[in-house]
C-alpha positions, 0 to 999 in steps of 0.5 A: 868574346868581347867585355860587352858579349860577356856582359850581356851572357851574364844578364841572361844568365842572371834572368833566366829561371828554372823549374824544380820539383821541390821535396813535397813534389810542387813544382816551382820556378828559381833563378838559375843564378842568385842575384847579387853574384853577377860579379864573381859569375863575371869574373869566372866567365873572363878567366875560362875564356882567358885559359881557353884562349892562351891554349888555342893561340898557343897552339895555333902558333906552334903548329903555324911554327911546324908548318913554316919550318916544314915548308922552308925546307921543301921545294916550295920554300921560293914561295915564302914571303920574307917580312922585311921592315922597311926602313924611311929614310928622311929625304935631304931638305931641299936647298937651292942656290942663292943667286944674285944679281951684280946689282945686288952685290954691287948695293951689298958692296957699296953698303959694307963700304960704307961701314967697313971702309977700303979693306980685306972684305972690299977686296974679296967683294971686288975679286968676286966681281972681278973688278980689279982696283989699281 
């Protein structure tokens, strides 16, 4: 039972009107419930129902427990499925190789050798390319 389903209970418990036969034996109509105490009536619909629920789910539970006990002792235990949790493992990111032109590299070579000059870094371009400077 849901807090609207609850609610609703309460309003028609607080509408509804009983006869009774007073002490000088007339017959009369009363609430069932005294208005202004819908809050508490609230109150003790939600805790029975808090009470009752936690017995029967426990229970429930206990004798799901049993049965899968009995179970996987028995010849038809094959037949339980194991809950595994599957663990996502982030896929690599994708990485694909540079390639270059010699004609790029020879315009990256010629750039740094405008900065740097003749030296380790122009060497290692040049045994790159396979050009060898004599």
């Amino acid at each position: 039972m849901n807090g609207q389903q609850i609610e609703k209970l309460v309003k028609e418990l607080i509408k509804k009107e009983v006869d009774y036969r007073s002490y000088d034996g007339k017959m009369s109509k009363t609430s069932l419930i005294e208005r202004g105490s819908e809050t508490i009536l609230e109150q003790i619909i939600r805790q029975h129902l808090l009470d009752n629920r936690d017995e029967k789910l426990g229970s429930l539970e206990a004798k799901v427990f049993v049965y899968e006990e009995m179970i996987a002792k028995s010849t038809f235990a094959p037949m339980l499925v194991e809950k595994e949790v599957e663990t996502i493992k982030e896929p690599e990111p994708y990485r694909r190789e540079m390639i270059f032109t010699q004609t790029q590299i020879e315009h990256l070579q010629h750039k740094i050798f405008e900065i740097t000059g003749e030296g380790e870094v122009m060497k290692l371009f040049n045994e790159m390319l396979g050009v060898s400077v004599g």
